[in-house]
LUMTIDREN-809732 format. One line per field, with one value per atom (N, C-alpha, C): residue number from 1; residue in three letters; atom name; x, y, z. Coordinates in steps of 0.02 Angstrom, whole numbers. Atoms other than C-alpha are relative to their C-alpha. Example, Ala and Ser with C-alpha at 12.3 -4.5 7.8 and 13.67 -1.06 7.14 Angstrom:
<pts>
num = [1, 1, 1, 2, 2, 2]
residuo = [ALA, ALA, ALA, SER, SER, SER]
atomo = [N, CA, C, N, CA, C]
east = [45, 615, 45, -42, 684, -39]
north = [-59, -225, 60, -59, -53, 55]
up = [0, 390, 0, -3, 357, 37]
</pts>
This chain:
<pts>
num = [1, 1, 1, 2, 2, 2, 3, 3, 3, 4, 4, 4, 5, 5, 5, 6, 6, 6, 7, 7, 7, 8, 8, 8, 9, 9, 9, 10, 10, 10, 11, 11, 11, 12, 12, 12, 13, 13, 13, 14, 14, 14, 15, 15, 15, 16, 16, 16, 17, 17, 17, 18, 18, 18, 19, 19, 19, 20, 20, 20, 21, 21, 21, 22, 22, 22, 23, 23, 23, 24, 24, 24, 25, 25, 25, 26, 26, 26, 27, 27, 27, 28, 28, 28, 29, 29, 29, 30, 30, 30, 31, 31, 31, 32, 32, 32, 33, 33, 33, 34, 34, 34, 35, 35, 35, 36, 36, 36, 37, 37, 37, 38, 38, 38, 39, 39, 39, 40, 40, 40, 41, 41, 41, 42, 42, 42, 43, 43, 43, 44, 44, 44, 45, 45, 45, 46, 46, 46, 47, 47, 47, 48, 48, 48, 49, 49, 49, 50, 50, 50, 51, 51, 51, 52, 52, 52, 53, 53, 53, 54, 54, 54, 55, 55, 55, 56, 56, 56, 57, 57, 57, 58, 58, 58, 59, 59, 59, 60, 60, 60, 61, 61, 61, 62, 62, 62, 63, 63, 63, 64, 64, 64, 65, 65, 65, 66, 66, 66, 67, 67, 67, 68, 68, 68, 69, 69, 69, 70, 70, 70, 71, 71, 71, 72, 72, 72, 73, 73, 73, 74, 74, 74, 75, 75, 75, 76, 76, 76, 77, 77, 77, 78, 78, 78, 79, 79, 79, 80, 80, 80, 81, 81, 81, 82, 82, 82, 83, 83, 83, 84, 84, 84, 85, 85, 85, 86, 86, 86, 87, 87, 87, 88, 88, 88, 89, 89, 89, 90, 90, 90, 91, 91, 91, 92, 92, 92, 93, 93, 93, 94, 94, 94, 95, 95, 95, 96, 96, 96, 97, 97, 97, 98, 98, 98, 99, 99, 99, 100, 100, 100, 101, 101, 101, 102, 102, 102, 103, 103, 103, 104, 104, 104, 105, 105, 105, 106, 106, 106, 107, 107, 107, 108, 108, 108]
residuo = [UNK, UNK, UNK, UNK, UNK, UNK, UNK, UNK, UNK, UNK, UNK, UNK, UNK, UNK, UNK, UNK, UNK, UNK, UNK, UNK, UNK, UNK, UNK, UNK, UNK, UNK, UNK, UNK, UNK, UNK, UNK, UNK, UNK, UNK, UNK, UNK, UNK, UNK, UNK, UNK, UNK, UNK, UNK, UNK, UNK, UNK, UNK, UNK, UNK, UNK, UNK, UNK, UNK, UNK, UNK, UNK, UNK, UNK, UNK, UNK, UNK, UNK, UNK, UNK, UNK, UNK, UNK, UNK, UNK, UNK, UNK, UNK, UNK, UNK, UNK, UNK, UNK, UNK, UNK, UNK, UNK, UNK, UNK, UNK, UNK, UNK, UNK, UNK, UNK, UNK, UNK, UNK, UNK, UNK, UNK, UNK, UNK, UNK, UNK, UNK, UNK, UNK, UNK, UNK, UNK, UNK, UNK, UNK, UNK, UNK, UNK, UNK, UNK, UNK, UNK, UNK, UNK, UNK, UNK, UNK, UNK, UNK, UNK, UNK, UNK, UNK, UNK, UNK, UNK, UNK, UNK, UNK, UNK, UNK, UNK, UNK, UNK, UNK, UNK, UNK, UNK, UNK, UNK, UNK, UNK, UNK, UNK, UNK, UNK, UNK, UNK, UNK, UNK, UNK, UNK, UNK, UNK, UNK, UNK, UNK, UNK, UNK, UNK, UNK, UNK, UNK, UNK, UNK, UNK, UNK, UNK, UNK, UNK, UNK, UNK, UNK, UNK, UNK, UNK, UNK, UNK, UNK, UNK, UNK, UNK, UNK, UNK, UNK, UNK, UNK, UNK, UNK, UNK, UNK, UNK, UNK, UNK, UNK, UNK, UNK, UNK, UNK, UNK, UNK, UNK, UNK, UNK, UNK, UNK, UNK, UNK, UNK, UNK, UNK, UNK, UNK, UNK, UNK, UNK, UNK, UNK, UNK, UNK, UNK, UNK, UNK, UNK, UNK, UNK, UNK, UNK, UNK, UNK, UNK, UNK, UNK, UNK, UNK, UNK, UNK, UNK, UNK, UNK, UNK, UNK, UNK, UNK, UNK, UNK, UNK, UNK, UNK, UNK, UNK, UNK, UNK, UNK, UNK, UNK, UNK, UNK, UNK, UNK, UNK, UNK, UNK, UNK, UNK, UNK, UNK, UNK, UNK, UNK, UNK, UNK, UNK, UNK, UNK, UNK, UNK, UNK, UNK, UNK, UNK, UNK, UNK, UNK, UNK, UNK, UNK, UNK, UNK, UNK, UNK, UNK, UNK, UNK, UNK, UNK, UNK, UNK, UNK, UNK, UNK, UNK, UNK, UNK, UNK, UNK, UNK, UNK, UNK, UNK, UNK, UNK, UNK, UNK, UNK, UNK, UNK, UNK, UNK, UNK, UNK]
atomo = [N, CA, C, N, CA, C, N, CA, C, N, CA, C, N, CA, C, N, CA, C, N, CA, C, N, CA, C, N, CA, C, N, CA, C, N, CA, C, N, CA, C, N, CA, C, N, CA, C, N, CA, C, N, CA, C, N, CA, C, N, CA, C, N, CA, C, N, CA, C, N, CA, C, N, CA, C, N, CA, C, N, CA, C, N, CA, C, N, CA, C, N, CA, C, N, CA, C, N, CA, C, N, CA, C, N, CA, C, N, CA, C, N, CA, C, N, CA, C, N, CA, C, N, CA, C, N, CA, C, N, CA, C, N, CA, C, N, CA, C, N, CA, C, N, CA, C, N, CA, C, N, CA, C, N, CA, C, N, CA, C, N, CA, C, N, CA, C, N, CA, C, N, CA, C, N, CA, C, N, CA, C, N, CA, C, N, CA, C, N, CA, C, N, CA, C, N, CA, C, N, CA, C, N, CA, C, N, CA, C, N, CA, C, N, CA, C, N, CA, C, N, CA, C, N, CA, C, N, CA, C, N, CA, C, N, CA, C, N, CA, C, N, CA, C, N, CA, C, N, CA, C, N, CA, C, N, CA, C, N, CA, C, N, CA, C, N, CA, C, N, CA, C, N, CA, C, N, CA, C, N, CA, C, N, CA, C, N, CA, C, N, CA, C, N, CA, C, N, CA, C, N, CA, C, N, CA, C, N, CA, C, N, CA, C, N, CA, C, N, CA, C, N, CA, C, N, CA, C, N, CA, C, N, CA, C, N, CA, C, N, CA, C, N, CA, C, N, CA, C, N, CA, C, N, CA, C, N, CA, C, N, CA, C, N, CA, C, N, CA, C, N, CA, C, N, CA, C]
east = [58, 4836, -3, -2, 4831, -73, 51, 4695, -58, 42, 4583, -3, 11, 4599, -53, 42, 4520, -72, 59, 4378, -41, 31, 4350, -36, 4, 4330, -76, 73, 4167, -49, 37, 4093, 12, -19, 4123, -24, 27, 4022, 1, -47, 4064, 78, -58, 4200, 55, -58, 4364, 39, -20, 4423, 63, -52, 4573, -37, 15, 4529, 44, -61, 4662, 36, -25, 4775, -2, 13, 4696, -57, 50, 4602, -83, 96, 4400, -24, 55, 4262, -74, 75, 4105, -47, 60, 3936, -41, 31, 3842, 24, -25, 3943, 5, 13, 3929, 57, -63, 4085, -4, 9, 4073, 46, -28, 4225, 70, -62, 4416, 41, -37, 4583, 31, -25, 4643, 49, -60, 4835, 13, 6, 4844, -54, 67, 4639, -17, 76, 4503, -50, 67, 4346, -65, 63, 4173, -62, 58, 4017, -69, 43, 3880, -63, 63, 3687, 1, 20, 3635, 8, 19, 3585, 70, -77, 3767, 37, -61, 3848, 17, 20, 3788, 46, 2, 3820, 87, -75, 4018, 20, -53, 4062, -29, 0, 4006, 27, -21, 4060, 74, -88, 4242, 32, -33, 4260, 28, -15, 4279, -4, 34, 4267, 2, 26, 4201, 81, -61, 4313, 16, -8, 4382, 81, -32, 4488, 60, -33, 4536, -24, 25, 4534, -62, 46, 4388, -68, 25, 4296, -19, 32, 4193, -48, 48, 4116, -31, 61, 3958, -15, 13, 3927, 54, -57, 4114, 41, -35, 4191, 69, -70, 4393, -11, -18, 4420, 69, -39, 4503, 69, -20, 4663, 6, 27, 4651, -41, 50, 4471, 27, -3, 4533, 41, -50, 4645, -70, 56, 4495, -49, 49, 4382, -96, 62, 4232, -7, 10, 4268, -25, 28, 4207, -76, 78, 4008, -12, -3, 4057, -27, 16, 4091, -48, 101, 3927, -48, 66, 3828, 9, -1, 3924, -32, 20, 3897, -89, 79, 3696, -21, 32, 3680, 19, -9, 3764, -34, 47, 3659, -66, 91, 3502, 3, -16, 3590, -39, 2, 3517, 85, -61, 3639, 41, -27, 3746, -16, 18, 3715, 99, -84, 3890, 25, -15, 3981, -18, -7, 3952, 38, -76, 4065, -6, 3, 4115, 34]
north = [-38, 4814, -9, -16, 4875, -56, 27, 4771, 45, -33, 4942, 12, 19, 4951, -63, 65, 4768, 24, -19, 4818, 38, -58, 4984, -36, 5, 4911, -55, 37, 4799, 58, -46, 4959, 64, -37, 5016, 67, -74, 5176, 31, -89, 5282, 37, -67, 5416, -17, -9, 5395, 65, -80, 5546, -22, -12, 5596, 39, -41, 5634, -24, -2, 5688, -31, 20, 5623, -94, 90, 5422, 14, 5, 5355, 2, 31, 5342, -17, 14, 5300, 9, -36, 5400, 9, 11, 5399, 48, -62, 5563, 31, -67, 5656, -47, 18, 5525, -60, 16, 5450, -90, 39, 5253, -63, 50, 5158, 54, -10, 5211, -14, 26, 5215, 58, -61, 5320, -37, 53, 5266, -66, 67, 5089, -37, 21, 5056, 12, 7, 4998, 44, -31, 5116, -28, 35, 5058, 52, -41, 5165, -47, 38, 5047, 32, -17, 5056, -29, 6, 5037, -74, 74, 4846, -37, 35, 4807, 28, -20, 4905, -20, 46, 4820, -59, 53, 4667, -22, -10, 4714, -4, -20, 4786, -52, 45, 4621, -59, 43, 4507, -2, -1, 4548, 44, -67, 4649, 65, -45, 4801, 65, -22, 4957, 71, -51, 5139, 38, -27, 5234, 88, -61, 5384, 28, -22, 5496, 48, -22, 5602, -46, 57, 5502, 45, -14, 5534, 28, -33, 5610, -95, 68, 5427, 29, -9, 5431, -30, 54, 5346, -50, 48, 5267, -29, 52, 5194, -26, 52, 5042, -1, 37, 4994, -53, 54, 4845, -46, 18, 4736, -8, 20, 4698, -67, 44, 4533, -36, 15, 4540, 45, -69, 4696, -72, 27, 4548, -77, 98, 4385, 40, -15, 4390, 9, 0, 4395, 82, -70, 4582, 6, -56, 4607, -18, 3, 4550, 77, -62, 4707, 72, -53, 4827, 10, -13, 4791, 18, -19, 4804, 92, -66, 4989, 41, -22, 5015, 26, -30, 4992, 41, -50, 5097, 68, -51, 5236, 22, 7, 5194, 29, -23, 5250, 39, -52, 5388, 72, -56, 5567, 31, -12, 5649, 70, -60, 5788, 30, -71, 5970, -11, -14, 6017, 79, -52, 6152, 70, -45, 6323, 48, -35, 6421, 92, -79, 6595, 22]
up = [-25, 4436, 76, -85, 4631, 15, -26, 4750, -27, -8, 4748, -64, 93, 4537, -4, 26, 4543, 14, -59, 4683, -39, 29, 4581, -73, 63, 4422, -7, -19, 4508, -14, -2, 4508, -72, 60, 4323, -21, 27, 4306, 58, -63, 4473, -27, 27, 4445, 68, -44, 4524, 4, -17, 4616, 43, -37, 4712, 57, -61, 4907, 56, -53, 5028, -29, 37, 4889, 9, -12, 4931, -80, 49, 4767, 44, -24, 4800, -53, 33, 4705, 22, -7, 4686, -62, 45, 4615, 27, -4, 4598, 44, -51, 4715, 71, -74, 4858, 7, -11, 4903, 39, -8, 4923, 25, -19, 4940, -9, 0, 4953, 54, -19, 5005, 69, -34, 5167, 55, -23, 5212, -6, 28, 5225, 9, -1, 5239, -60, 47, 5111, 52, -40, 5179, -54, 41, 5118, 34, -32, 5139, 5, -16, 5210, 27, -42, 5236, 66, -57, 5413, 20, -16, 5408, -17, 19, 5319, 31, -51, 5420, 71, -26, 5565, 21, 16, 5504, -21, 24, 5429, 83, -71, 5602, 54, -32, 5700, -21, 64, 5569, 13, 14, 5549, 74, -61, 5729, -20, 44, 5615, 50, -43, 5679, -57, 73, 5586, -17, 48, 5482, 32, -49, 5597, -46, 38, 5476, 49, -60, 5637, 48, -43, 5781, 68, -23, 5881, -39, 44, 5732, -69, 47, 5653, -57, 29, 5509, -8, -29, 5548, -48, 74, 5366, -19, 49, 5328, 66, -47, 5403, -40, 22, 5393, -15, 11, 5301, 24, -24, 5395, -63, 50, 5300, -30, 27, 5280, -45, 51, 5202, -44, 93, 5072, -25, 30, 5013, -35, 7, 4998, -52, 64, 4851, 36, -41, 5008, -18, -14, 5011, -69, 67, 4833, 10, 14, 4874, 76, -39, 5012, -47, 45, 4878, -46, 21, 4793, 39, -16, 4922, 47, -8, 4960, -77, 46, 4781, -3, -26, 4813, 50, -58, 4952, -29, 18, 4856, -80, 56, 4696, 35, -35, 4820, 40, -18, 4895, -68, 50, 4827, -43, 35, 4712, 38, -18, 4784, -62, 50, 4705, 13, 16, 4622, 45, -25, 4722, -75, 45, 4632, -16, 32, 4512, 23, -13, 4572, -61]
</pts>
């Protein structure tokens, strides 16, 4: 079982999707933790996010470069590897547990 199999499997009832062919893991439509190239991404509230990106000298999760996405930090690689990063992915899990639900795109 891969690192991001273990991680995912903390978070047993979100839906694992394929985006930009990297695994994720999402809960009601809101996209919380995955994999993009050789980064862990984590979607953090405000106060943990904070707290991640002073913590570990982290810095946000920029998919194009110049283009951050304000809510997800890189996991250093180091921590994706330490059993610290899994009280991470819980507390992305809760912030996306208290996220509204995305509406589903609609069928033409």
């Amino acid at each position: 079982m891969s690192r991001f199999d273990e991680l995912a499997s903390l978070a047993g009832h979100a839906d694992r999707k394929q985006m930009f062919g990297y695994p994720t893991c999402v809960l009601n439509g809101n996209m919380f933790m995955g994999l993009h190239e050789d980064s862990l991404i984590l979607r953090l509230a405000g106060v943990d996010r904070a707290e991640f990106l002073s913590r570990y000298d982290a810095a946000l999760f920029e998919p194009m470069p110049g283009r951050p996405m304000k809510e997800y930090v890189v996991v250093p690689p180091a921590l994706a590897g330490d059993d610290e990063v899994d009280d991470w992915v819980r507390r992305s899990l809760a912030y996306a547990e208290q996220l509204p639900p995305k509406k589903g795109k609609k069928q033409t």
